[in-house]
Backbone bond lengths (Angstrom), bond angles and torsions (degrees), N, CA, C in turn:
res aa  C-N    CA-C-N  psi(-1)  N-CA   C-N-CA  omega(-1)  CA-C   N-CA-C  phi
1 X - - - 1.444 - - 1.526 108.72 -
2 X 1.504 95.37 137.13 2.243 95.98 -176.22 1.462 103.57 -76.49
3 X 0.940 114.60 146.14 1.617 143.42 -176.78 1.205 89.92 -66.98
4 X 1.583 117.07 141.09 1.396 121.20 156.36 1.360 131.16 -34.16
5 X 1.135 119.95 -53.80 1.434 138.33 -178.94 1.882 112.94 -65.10
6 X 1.376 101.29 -46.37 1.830 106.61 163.98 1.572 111.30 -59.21
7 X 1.688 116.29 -40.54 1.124 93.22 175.96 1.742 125.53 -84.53
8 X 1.318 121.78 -3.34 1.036 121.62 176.41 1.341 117.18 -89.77
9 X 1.609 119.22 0.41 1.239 128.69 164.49 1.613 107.44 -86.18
10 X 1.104 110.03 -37.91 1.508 103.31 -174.82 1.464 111.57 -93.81
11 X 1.480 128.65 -4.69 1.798 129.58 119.75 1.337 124.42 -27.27
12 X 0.989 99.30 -73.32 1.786 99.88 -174.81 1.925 112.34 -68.72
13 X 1.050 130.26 -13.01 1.100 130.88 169.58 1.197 129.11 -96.53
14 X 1.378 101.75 5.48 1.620 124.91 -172.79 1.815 89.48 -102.50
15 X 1.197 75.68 -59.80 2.251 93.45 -177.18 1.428 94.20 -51.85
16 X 1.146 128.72 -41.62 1.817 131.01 -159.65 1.407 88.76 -72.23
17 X 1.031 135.45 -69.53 1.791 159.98 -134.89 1.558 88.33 -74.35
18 X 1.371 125.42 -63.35 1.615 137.84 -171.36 1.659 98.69 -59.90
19 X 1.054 111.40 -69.46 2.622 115.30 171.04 1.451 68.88 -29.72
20 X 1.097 116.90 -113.52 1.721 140.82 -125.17 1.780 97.36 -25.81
21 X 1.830 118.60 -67.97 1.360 137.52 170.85 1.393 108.40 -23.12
22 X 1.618 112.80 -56.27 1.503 118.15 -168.81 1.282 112.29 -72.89
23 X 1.687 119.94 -36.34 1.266 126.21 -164.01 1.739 95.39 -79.33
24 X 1.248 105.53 -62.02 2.091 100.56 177.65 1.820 100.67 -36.84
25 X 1.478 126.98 -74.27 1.102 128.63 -164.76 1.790 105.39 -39.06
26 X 0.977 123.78 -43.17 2.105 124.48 171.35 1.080 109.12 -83.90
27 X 1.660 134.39 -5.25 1.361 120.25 166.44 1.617 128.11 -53.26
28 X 1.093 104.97 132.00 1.610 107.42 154.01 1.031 135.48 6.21
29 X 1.334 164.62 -126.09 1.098 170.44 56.32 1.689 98.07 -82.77
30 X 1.269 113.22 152.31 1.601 109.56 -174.11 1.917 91.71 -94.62
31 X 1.316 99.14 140.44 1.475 136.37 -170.08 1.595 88.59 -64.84
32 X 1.710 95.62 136.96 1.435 107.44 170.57 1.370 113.30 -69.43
33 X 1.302 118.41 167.15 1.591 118.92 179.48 1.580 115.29 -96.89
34 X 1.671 102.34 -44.81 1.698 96.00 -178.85 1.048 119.89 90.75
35 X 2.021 120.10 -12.60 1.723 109.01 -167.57 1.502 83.31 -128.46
36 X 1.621 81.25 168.31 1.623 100.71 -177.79 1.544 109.22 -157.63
37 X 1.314 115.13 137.73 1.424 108.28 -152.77 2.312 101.82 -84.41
38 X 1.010 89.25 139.21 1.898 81.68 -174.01 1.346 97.22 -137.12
39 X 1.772 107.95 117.20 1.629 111.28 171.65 1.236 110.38 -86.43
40 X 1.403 112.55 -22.45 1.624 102.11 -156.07 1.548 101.33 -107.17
41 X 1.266 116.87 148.07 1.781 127.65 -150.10 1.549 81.53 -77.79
42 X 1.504 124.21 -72.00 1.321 135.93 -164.40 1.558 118.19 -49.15
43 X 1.332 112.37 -39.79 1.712 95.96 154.35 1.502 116.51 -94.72
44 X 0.835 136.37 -3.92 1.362 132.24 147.15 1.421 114.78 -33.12
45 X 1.377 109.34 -62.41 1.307 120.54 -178.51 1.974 116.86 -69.78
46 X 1.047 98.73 -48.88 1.632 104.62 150.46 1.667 124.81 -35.00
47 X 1.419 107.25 -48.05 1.244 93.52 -168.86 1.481 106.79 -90.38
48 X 1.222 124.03 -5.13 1.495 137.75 -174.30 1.165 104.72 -81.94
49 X 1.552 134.28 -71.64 1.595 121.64 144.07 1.358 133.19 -19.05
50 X 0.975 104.76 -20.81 1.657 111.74 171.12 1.526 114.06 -79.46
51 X 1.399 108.70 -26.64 1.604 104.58 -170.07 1.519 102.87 -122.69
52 X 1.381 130.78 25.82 1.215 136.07 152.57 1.428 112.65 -8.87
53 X 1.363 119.60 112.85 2.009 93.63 172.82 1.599 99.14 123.50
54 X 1.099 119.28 -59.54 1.237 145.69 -166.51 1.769 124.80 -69.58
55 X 1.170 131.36 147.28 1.432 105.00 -176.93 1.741 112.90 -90.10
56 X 0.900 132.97 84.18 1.701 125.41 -170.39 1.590 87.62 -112.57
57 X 1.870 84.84 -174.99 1.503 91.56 -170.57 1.809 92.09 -176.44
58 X 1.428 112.16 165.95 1.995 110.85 -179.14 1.561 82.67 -142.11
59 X 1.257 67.90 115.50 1.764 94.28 164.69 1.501 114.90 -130.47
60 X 1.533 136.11 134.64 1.057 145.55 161.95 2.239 102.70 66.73
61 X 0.946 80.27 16.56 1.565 74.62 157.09 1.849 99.14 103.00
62 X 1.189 103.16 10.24 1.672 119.70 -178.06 1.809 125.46 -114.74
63 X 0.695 110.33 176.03 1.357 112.00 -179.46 1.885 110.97 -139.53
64 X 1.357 114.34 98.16 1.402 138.22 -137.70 1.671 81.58 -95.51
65 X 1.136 145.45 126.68 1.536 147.04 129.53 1.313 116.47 -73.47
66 X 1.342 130.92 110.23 1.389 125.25 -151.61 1.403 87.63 -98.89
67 X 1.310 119.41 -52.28 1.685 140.05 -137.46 1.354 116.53 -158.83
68 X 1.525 134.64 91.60 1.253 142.68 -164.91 1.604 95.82 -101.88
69 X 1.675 126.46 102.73 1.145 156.00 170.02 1.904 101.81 34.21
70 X 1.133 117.00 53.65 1.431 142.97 -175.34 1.352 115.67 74.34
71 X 0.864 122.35 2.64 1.940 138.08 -166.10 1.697 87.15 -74.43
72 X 1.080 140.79 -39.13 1.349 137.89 179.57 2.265 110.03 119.76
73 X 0.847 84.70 -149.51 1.964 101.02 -177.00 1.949 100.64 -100.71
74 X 1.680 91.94 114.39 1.370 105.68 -158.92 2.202 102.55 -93.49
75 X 0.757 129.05 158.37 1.556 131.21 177.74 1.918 95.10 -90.31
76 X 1.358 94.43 114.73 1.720 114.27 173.02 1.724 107.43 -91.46
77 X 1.136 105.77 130.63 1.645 108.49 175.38 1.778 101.59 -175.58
78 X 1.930 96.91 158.98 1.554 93.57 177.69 1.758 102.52 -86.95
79 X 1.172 105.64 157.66 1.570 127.82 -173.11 1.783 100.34 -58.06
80 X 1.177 135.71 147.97 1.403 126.23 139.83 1.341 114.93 -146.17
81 X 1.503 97.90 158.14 1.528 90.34 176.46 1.692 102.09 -106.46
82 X 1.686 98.49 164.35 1.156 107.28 -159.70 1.377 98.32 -149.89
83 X 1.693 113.75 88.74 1.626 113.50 -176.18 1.684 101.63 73.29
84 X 1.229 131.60 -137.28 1.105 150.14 150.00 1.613 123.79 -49.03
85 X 0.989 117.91 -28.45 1.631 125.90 -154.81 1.849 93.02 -112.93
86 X 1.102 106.18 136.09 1.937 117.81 161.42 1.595 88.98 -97.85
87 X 1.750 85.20 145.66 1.669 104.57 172.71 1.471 93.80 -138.50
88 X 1.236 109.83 158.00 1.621 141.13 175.46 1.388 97.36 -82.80
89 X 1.442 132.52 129.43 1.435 135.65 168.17 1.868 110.87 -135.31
90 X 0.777 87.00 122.46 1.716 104.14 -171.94 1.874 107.53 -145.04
91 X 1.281 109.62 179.39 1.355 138.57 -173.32 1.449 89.60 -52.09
92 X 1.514 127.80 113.72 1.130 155.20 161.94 1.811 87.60 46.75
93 X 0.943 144.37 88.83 1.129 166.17 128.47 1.496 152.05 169.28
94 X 0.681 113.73 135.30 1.842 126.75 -175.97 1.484 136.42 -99.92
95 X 0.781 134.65 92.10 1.293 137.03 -172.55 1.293 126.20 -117.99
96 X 1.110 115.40 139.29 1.538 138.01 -179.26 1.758 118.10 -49.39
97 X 1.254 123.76 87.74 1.623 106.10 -173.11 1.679 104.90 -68.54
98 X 1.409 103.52 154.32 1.499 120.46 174.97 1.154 112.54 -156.55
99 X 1.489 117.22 146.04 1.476 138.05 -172.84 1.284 111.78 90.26
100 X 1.673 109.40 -179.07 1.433 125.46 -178.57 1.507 129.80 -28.21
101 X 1.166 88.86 -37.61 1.957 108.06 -174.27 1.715 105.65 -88.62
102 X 1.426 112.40 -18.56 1.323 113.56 -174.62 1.645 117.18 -70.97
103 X 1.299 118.22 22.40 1.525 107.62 -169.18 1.729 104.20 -99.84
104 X 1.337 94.55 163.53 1.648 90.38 158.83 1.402 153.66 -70.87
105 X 1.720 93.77 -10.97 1.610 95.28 170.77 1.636 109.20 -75.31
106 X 1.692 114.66 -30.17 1.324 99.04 174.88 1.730 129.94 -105.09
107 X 1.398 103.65 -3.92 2.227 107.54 160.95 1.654 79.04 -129.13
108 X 1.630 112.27 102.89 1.468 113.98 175.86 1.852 86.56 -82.22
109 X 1.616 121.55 172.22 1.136 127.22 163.80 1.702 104.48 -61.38
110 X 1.524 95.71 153.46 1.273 95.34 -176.87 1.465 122.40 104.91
111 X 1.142 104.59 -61.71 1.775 128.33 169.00 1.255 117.22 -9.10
112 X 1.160 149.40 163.92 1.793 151.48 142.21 1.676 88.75 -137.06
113 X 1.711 91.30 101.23 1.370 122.16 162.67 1.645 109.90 -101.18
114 X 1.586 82.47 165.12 1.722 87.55 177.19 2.217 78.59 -114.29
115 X 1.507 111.72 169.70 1.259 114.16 -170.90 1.582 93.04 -160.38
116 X 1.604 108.74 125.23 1.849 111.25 164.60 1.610 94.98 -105.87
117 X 1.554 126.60 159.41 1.364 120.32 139.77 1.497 90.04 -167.98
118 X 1.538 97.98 -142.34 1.573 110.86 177.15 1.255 97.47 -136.03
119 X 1.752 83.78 143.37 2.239 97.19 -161.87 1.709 77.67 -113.82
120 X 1.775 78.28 137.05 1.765 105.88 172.44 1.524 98.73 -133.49
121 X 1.503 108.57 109.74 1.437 109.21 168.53 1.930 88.97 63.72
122 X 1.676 115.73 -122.49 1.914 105.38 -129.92 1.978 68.26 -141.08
123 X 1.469 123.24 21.84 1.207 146.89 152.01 1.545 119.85 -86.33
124 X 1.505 113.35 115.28 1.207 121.54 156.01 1.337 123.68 -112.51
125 X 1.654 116.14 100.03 1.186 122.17 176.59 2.214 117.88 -70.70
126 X 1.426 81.61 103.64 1.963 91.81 -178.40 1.214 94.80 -64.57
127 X 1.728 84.53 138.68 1.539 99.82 158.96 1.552 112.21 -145.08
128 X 1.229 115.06 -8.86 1.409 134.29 160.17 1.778 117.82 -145.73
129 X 1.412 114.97 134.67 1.118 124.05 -171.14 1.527 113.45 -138.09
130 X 1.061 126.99 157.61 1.257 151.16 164.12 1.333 169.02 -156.18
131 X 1.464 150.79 109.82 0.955 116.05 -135.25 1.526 102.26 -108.58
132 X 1.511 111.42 148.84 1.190 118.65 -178.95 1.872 125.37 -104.11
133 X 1.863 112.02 -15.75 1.028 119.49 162.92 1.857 105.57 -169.42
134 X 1.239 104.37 133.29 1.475 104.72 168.19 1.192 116.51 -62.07
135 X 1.668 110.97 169.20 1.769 120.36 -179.32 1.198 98.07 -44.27
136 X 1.614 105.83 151.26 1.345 115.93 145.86 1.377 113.75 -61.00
137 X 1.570 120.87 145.09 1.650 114.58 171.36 1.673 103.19 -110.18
Protein backbone atom coordinates (compact mmCIF):
# COMPACT_ATOMS: atom_id res chain seq x y z
CA UNK A 1 0.00 0.00 0.00
CA UNK A 2 1.45 3.77 -1.14
CA UNK A 3 2.37 5.86 1.71
CA UNK A 4 0.46 8.89 2.18
CA UNK A 5 3.02 11.18 1.13
CA UNK A 6 3.73 8.99 -2.41
CA UNK A 7 0.28 9.41 -2.97
CA UNK A 8 0.12 13.03 -2.56
CA UNK A 9 3.05 13.30 -4.82
CA UNK A 10 1.48 11.49 -7.50
CA UNK A 11 -1.74 14.05 -6.86
CA UNK A 12 -0.01 16.93 -7.54
CA UNK A 13 1.64 15.63 -10.68
CA UNK A 14 -1.45 14.38 -11.96
CA UNK A 15 -3.00 18.07 -11.08
CA UNK A 16 0.44 19.52 -12.67
CA UNK A 17 0.19 17.23 -15.94
CA UNK A 18 -3.88 18.12 -16.39
CA UNK A 19 -2.85 22.78 -15.96
CA UNK A 20 -0.09 22.17 -18.42
CA UNK A 21 -2.78 19.93 -21.16
CA UNK A 22 -5.47 22.63 -20.52
CA UNK A 23 -3.22 25.60 -20.67
CA UNK A 24 -1.39 24.31 -24.32
CA UNK A 25 -5.06 23.39 -25.58
CA UNK A 26 -6.06 27.77 -25.12
CA UNK A 27 -2.70 28.68 -26.25
CA UNK A 28 -2.08 31.01 -28.94
CA UNK A 29 -1.10 29.89 -32.02
CA UNK A 30 2.46 31.48 -32.54
CA UNK A 31 2.10 34.79 -34.67
CA UNK A 32 3.02 34.80 -38.29
CA UNK A 33 6.23 36.55 -39.21
CA UNK A 34 5.54 38.24 -42.65
CA UNK A 35 9.41 38.53 -43.63
CA UNK A 36 11.40 36.90 -46.02
CA UNK A 37 14.93 37.37 -46.60
CA UNK A 38 15.53 38.92 -50.50
CA UNK A 39 19.17 39.48 -51.90
CA UNK A 40 18.41 40.12 -55.23
CA UNK A 41 17.05 43.87 -56.05
CA UNK A 42 15.05 42.51 -59.20
CA UNK A 43 12.88 40.11 -57.37
CA UNK A 44 12.63 42.21 -54.65
CA UNK A 45 11.02 44.44 -56.85
CA UNK A 46 8.88 41.63 -58.36
CA UNK A 47 7.55 40.62 -55.34
CA UNK A 48 6.53 44.20 -54.30
CA UNK A 49 4.46 44.58 -57.49
CA UNK A 50 2.89 41.65 -56.58
CA UNK A 51 1.34 43.05 -53.44
CA UNK A 52 0.29 46.44 -54.73
CA UNK A 53 -2.70 47.38 -52.38
CA UNK A 54 -1.39 45.81 -49.46
CA UNK A 55 0.57 47.17 -46.46
CA UNK A 56 4.31 45.67 -46.94
CA UNK A 57 7.46 47.25 -46.59
CA UNK A 58 11.81 46.05 -46.97
CA UNK A 59 13.48 46.54 -44.20
CA UNK A 60 17.03 45.28 -43.40
CA UNK A 61 17.44 43.29 -46.43
CA UNK A 62 13.73 41.64 -46.21
CA UNK A 63 10.55 42.07 -47.53
CA UNK A 64 8.07 42.68 -44.40
CA UNK A 65 4.12 41.84 -45.24
CA UNK A 66 2.65 43.84 -42.58
CA UNK A 67 -1.11 43.63 -43.67
CA UNK A 68 -2.59 41.52 -46.56
CA UNK A 69 -5.88 43.67 -47.63
CA UNK A 70 -7.02 43.81 -43.74
CA UNK A 71 -6.80 39.98 -43.18
CA UNK A 72 -3.71 40.94 -40.94
CA UNK A 73 0.37 39.60 -41.15
CA UNK A 74 0.29 36.44 -43.35
CA UNK A 75 3.15 33.31 -42.74
CA UNK A 76 5.69 33.55 -45.97
CA UNK A 77 7.39 30.23 -46.93
CA UNK A 78 8.30 28.04 -50.16
CA UNK A 79 5.49 25.41 -50.92
CA UNK A 80 6.51 21.60 -50.51
CA UNK A 81 5.12 18.61 -50.98
CA UNK A 82 5.26 16.10 -48.47
CA UNK A 83 3.85 12.49 -49.44
CA UNK A 84 0.41 13.54 -50.49
CA UNK A 85 0.00 16.75 -48.48
CA UNK A 86 1.85 20.45 -49.52
CA UNK A 87 3.22 22.23 -46.47
CA UNK A 88 4.27 25.90 -46.04
CA UNK A 89 8.07 26.01 -44.93
CA UNK A 90 9.50 29.19 -43.74
CA UNK A 91 11.78 30.63 -40.85
CA UNK A 92 11.50 28.07 -38.07
CA UNK A 93 8.20 26.74 -39.18
CA UNK A 94 6.21 24.34 -41.20
CA UNK A 95 2.91 23.75 -41.63
CA UNK A 96 0.54 21.59 -43.18
CA UNK A 97 -1.65 23.51 -45.97
CA UNK A 98 -5.45 22.70 -45.92
CA UNK A 99 -8.53 23.63 -47.76
CA UNK A 100 -9.62 25.06 -51.08
CA UNK A 101 -6.52 27.15 -51.71
CA UNK A 102 -4.32 24.21 -50.65
CA UNK A 103 -3.90 22.57 -54.10
CA UNK A 104 -1.14 22.53 -56.46
CA UNK A 105 -2.29 24.36 -59.31
CA UNK A 106 -2.47 27.33 -56.94
CA UNK A 107 0.97 26.98 -54.06
CA UNK A 108 2.54 24.53 -56.86
CA UNK A 109 5.82 22.95 -54.99
CA UNK A 110 8.51 25.13 -55.20
CA UNK A 111 6.48 28.36 -54.82
CA UNK A 112 7.38 31.36 -52.23
CA UNK A 113 3.88 32.17 -51.20
CA UNK A 114 2.68 34.49 -48.74
CA UNK A 115 -0.41 32.31 -46.75
CA UNK A 116 -3.26 33.79 -43.99
CA UNK A 117 -5.60 31.11 -42.27
CA UNK A 118 -6.08 29.52 -38.91
CA UNK A 119 -3.25 27.20 -37.52
CA UNK A 120 -4.56 24.06 -35.68
CA UNK A 121 -1.76 22.03 -34.32
CA UNK A 122 1.17 21.67 -37.64
CA UNK A 123 -2.31 22.54 -39.85
CA UNK A 124 -2.77 25.60 -41.79
CA UNK A 125 -6.24 26.10 -42.71
CA UNK A 126 -6.02 28.63 -46.19
CA UNK A 127 -8.09 31.14 -46.54
CA UNK A 128 -6.01 33.58 -48.45
CA UNK A 129 -2.95 32.82 -50.52
CA UNK A 130 -0.43 34.13 -52.68
CA UNK A 131 2.26 33.90 -54.67
CA UNK A 132 5.18 36.01 -54.34
CA UNK A 133 7.87 34.21 -56.74
CA UNK A 134 8.01 30.96 -58.74
CA UNK A 135 10.69 28.03 -58.34
CA UNK A 136 13.95 28.78 -58.86
CA UNK A 137 14.95 26.90 -62.24
Amino acid sequence: MARPAARRTVRVAIAAALALTAALAHAEPPAATGRWPVTDPIAARAMLDRLRGHHVRWRDGALEIVDVAGAGRPWIGVVERRGAALWLVGAGFAWRLRGALARPRLAGPGYLVWAIGRLTGADLDVARLGVLAPPER
